[in-house]
Structure formats: C-alpha cells, structure tokens
C-alpha positions as CSV (number, residue, x, y, z in Angstrom):
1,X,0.0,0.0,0.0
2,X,1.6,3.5,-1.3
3,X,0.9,6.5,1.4
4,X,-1.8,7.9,-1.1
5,X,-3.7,4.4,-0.2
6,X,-2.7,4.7,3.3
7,X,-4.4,8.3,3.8
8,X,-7.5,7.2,1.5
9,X,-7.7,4.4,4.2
10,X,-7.7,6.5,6.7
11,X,-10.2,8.4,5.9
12,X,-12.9,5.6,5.4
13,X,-11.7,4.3,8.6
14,X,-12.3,7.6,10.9
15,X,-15.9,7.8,9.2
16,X,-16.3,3.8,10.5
17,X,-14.5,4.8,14.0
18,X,-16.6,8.2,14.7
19,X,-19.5,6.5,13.6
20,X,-18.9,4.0,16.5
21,X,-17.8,5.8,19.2
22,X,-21.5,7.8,18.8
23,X,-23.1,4.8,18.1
24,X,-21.7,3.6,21.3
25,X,-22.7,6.7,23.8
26,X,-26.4,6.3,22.1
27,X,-26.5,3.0,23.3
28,X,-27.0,1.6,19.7
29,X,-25.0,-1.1,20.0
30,X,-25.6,-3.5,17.0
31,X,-25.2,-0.3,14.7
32,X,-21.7,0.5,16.8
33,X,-20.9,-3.3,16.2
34,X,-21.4,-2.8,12.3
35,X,-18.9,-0.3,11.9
36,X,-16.5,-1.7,14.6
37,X,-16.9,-4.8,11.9
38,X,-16.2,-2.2,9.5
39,X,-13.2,-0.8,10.5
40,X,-11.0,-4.3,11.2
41,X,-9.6,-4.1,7.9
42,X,-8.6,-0.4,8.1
43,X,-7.6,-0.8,11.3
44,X,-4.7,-3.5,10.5
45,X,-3.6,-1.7,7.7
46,X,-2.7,1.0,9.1
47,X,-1.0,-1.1,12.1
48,X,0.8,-2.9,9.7
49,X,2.6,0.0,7.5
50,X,3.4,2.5,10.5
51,X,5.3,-0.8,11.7
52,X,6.4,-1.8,8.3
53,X,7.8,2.2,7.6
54,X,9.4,3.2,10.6
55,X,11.5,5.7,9.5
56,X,8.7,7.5,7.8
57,X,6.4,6.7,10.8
58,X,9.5,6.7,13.8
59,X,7.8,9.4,15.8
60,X,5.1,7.1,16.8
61,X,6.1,4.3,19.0
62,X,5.5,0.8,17.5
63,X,5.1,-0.6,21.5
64,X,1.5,2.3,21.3
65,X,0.5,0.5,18.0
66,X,0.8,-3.3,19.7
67,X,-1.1,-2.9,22.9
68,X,-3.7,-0.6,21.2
69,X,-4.9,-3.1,19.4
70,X,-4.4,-5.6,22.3
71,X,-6.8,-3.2,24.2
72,X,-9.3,-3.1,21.4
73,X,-9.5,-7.0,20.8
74,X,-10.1,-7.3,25.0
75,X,-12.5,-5.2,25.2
76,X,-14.6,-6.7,22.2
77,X,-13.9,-10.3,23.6
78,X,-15.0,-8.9,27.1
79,X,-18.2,-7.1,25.3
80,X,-16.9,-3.6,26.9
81,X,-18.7,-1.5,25.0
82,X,-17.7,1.5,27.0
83,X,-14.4,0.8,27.1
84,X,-14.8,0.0,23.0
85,X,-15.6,3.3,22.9
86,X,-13.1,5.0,24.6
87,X,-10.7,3.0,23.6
88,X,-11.7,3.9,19.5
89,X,-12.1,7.7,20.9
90,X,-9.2,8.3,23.0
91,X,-7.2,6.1,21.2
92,X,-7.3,4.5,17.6
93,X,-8.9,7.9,16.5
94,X,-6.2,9.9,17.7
95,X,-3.9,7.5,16.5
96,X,-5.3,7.1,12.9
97,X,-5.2,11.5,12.9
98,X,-1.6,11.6,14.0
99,X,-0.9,9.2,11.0
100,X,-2.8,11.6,8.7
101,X,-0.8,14.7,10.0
102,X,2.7,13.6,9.5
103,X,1.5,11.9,5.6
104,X,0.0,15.3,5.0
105,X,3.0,17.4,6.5
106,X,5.0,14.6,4.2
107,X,3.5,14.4,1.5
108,X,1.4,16.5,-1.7
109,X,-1.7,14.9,-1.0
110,X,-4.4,16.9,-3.1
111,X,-2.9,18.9,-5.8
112,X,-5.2,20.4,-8.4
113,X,-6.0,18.0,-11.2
114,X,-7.5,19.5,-14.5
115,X,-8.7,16.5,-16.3
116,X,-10.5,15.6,-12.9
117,X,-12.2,19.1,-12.4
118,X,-13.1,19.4,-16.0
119,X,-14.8,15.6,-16.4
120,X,-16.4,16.7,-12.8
121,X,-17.6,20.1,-14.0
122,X,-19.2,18.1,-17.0
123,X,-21.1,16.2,-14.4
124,X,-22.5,18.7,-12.4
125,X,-23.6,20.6,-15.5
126,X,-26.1,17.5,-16.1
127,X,-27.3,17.5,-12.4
128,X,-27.8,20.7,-12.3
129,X,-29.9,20.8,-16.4
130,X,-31.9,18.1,-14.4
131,X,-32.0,20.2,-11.5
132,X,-33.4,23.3,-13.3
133,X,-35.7,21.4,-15.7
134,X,-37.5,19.6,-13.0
135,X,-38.3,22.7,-10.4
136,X,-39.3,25.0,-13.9
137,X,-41.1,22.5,-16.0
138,X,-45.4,23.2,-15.1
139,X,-43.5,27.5,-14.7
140,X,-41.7,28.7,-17.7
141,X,-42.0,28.1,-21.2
142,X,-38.7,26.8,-23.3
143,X,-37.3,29.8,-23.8
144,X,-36.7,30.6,-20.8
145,X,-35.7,27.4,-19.4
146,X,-32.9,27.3,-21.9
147,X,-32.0,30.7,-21.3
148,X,-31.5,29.9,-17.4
149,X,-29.4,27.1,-18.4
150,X,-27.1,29.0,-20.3
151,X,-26.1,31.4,-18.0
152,X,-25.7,28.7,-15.3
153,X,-23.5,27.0,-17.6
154,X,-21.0,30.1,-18.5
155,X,-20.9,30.7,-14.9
156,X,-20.1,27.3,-14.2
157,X,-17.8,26.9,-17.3
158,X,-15.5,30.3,-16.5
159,X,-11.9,29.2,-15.4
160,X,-11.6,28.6,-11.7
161,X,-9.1,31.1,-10.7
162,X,-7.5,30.1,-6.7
163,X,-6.1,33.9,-6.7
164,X,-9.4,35.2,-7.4
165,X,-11.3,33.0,-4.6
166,X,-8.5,34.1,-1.6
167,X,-8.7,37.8,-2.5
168,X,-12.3,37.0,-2.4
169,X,-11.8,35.1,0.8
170,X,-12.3,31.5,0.1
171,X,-9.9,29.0,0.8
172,X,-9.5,25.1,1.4
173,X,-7.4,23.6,4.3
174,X,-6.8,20.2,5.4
175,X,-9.2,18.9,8.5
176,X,-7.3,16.6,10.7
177,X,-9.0,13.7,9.5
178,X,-7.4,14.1,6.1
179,X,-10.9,15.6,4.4
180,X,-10.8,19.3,3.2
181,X,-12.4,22.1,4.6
182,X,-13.4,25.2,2.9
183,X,-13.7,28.8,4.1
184,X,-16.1,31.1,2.7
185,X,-16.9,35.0,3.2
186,X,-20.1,35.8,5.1
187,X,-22.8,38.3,4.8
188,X,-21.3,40.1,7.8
189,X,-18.0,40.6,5.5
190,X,-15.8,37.8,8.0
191,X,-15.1,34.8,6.5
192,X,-16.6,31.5,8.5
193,X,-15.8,27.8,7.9
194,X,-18.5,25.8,6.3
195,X,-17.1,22.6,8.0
196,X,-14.6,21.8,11.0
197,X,-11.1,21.7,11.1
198,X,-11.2,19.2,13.5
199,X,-12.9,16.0,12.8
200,X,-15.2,16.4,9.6
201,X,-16.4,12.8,9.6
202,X,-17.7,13.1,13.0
203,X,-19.6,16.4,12.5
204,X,-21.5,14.8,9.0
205,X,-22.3,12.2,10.8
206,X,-24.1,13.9,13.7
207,X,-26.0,16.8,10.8
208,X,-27.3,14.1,8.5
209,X,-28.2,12.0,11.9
210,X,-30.5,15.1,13.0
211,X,-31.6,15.5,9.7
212,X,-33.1,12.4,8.8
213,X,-36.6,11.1,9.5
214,X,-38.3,8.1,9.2
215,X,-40.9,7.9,6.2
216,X,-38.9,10.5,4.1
217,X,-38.6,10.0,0.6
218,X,-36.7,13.4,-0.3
219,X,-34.8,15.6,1.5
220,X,-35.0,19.0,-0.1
221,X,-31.8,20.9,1.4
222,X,-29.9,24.2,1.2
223,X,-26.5,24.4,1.3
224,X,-23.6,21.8,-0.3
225,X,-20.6,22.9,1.0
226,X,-18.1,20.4,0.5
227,X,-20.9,17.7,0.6
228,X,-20.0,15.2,3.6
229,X,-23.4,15.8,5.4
230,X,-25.3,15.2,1.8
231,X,-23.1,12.1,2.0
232,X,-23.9,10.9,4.9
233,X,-27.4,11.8,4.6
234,X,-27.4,9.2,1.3
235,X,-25.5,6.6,3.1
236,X,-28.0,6.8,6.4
237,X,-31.0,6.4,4.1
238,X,-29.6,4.3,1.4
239,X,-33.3,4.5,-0.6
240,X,-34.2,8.1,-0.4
241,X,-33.5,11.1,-2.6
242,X,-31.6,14.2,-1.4
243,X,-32.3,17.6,-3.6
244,X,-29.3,20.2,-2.5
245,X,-30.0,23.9,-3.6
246,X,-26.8,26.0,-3.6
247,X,-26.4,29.8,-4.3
248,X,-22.1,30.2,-4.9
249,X,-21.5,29.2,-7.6
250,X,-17.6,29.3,-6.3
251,X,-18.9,26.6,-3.7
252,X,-19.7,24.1,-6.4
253,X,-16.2,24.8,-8.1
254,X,-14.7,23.9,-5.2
255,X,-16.7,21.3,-5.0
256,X,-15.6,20.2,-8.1
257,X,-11.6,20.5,-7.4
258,X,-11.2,19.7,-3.9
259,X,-14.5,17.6,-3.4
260,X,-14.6,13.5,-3.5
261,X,-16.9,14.6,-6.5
262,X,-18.7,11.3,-5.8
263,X,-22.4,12.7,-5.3
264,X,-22.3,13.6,-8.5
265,X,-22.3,9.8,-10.4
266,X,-25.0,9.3,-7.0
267,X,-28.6,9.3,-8.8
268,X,-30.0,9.3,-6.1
269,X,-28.5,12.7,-5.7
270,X,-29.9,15.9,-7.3
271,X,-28.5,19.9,-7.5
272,X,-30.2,23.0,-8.0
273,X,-27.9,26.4,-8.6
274,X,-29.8,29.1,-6.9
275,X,-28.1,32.4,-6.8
276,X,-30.7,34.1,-5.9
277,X,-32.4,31.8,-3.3
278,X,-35.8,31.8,-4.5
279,X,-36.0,28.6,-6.6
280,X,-36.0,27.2,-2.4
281,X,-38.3,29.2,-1.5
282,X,-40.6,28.2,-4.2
283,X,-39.6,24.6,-3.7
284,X,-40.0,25.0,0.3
285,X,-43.5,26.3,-0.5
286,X,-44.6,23.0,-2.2
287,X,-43.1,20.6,0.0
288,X,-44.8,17.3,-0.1
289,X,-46.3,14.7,2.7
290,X,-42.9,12.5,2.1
291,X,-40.5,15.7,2.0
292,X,-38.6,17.1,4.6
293,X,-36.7,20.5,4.3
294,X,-33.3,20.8,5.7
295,X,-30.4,23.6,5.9
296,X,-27.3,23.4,6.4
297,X,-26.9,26.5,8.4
298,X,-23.4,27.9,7.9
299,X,-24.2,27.9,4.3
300,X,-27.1,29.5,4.8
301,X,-25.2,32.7,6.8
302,X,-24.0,33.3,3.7
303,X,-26.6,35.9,2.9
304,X,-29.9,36.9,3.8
305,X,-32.3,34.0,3.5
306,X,-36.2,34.6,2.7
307,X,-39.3,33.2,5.0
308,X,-39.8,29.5,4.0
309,X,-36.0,28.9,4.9
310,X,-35.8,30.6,7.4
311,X,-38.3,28.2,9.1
312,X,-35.6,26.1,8.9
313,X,-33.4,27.2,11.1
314,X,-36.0,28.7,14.1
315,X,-33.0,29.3,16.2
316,X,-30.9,31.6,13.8
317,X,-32.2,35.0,14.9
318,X,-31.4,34.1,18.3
319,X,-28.0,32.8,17.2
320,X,-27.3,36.1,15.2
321,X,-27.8,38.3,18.3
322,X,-26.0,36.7,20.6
C-alpha cells in the first residue's frame, strides 16, 4: 500500500470509527458493532505500514501501536462496549489523525487536477440541467428554461481562478482527519468555515443523523458545501432522494476541485444552482407529505435567506444576536 492508499484508508476508517464511538454513547449497539466490523480491515492496515515504515512513521512508538490493538480485541472479547468506545475515541482515532498529520505534512496529498475538475464540472452541468428542468417545468415556457441554463453554464464553465477565490476570501485547508475544509466569506464581510477543522467525519455524521426522518422519501436541502453531510445523509437512508440547492457558484467549483466529486455519479443525488435563493423558496413552499426541508446553516449565513428557509433554522435569529 503506497501512502496515497494509506491516507484514503484512513479516511474511510475515521468515518467507521466516529460512527462508532456515537453509536456507542447512544447506546445503539448493534449499529456501533457494524462499523467496529467495518473498520478491522482499516484498522490492521494501518497497524501494519506505521510498523512496516518506521523511518517514515518513527515518531510514533510501535510498542503504542501493539497494545492498542491488544486493548481493542479485549474489550470486544469482554463485550466492553464502553471501554470500545473510549478505547476507538481516546485512542485508535487519535492514532489514525496523527498518521494523517505527519503523511499530510510529508507528503502533496491533493494537488489540483484539471482533467478531474473538467470531467467533474461536465457532471454537475447534467445535475444541475436536471435540476433546473424539474423545479421549472409546469412555470416557464422553453425559452426561458434554456435561457437559465445558459447562464448557469457560462458561470459554471469560467476558469476557476484560486487567486481570485482568496482575495475574495475562500480558501480550502486540510481537516485533521485528512478531508478538506473550505472557508467562505459571510454576509457580515468575516469569513466563517462551512465545516470543521477538526474532525469532519464526526460532524457529518451527527447533521445528516439530526436531519433524517423516518418515512422521508426526499430531502430538499440548502447548502452543499463540500458535501459530507449530503453524503452521509445518502448513506443513512440508502433509498431516499436528497435535492441540495446551492447559491455560490464558487462553492460548487470547489466542490468540483477539492471535493470527493462522488455525489455527482450518485442518482439518487440531485442539484439545483440558486443564486438568488428563490428557486428554495418556491420549492419549500410546495413541500410534499414524504418531504422534509433541511439547511445546512453555515451555508445558509452566507446571505440573507427569505421566510420558508428561514423556518428552517428557528433558532438563527437568536444565534445572530448573541
């Protein structure tokens, strides 16, 4: 396994381990059990190649690596589950995040790949012609359909420009957990992070958790950002459809170069460019029996929202005085 495996590993095994460890402290033990299942193959590979490579890896002592997993297997054997989970907290989770630190202090990780963005750009250009059609087709006649889709396109389609963006005051970083996080400007003029720099996997987890509902069929929500929530949201309710409305257009670029770009071969996945916020509105307005309405709500703090979305988030004018 080459280190670009090794950190893609690590990845998919933090979203198995912080899926766990919540799991656990809900007391939903045969769903903590799947991904403890999950996460033995992970788990041994990246055992086996910080003691394979210890000059690469000699800052972390191979003695930790040996009775970690020693601990782990006990506690399993012993059915623990408290100890599991402080064990995969305080322990393999910090472990597998060190790991991803010194490979991304190491090594070019995620440069920016052309061919990728391009071929991804292509992609989202369908979702969002699908996207568009759908919401406008009982609306607006033909003409201006195609005239919407057009200038969605040559915004989409102008060069992404990374000088541009961080005079504007976006920019990515690395989370701890390997995954990129993005930071955007605000209404207010400061920029604000759309996700954690700590542990993105965790936070996902914990929106899409409080966003889904039991006898859903769509989720209608506003804001992509860098799309792990809308991820997880798929993954928790492997049947259902999730509609994401976005108004930055740089946020879906980003998407596009920094971003898994996965959601967008997802069909069960479906994108909406909304500048202006009202195509939401309108949506939120005609939401159906089997439809829920969700927001991501640093996305949303982006600018001022109208009324149906702002339903949405009941707390934010609270928040916003505080």
């Amino acid at each position: 396994m080459n280190i670009r495996e090794l950190f893609e590993n690590n990845i998919r095994l933090l979203g198995f381990t912080e899926k766990a460890i919540l799991l656990f402290r809900r007391g939903r033990y045969d769903e903590a059990l799947g991904m403890v299942a999950d996460s033995a193959e992970g788990s041994n590979k990246v055992c086996d190649a910080v003691l394979a490579d210890r000059s690469f890896f000699k800052s972390i002592p191979s003695d930790f690596v040996g009775e970690m997993l020693e601990a782990v297997i006990a506690a399993k054997k012993n059915r623990d589950y408290v100890l599991l989970a402080d064990l995969y907290e305080m322990q393999l989770s910090a472990f597998v995040c060190n790991v991803q630190e010194l490979i991304m202090t190491a090594e070019d990780i995620y440069g920016f790949d052309v061919s990728t963005y391009n071929r991804r750009i292509r992609l989202m250009e369908q979702k969002l012609t699908a996207g568009i059609d759908s919401l406008t087709q009982n609306s607006v006649d033909d003409d201006e359909r195609e005239r919407l889709r057009v200038n969605r396109n040559a915004e989409l389609e102008s060069p992404l420009s990374p000088e541009e963006l961080l005079e504007k005051g976006y920019s990515v970083e690395f989370s701890s957990s390997g995954l990129m996080t993005v930071r955007v400007p605000s209404a207010t003029g400061a920029p604000i992070y759309l996700h954690t720099n700590g542990n993105i996997l965790r936070e996902s987890f914990l929106l899409a958790d409080d966003f889904r509902s039991e006898g859903i069929d769509n989720y209608i929500v506003f804001g992509l950002g860098m799309g792990y929530h809308i991820a997880e949201l798929l993954e928790l309710d492997r049947f259902e459809k999730v509609t994401v409305f976005e108004s930055d257009i740089n946020i879906l670029k980003l998407y596009a170069a920094f971003g898994d770009g996965m959601l967008l071969e997802n069909r069960r996945f479906g994108l909406v460019y909304d500048p202006e916020r009202t195509l939401i509105e309108q949506r939120l307005s005609n939401i159906g029996a089997n439809e829920k309405g969700c927001v991501h709500y640093p996305s949303m703090r982006r600018a001022a929202s109208g009324k149906r979305l702002t339903e949405l988030a009941p707390f934010a004018d609270i928040v916003e005085r505080c």
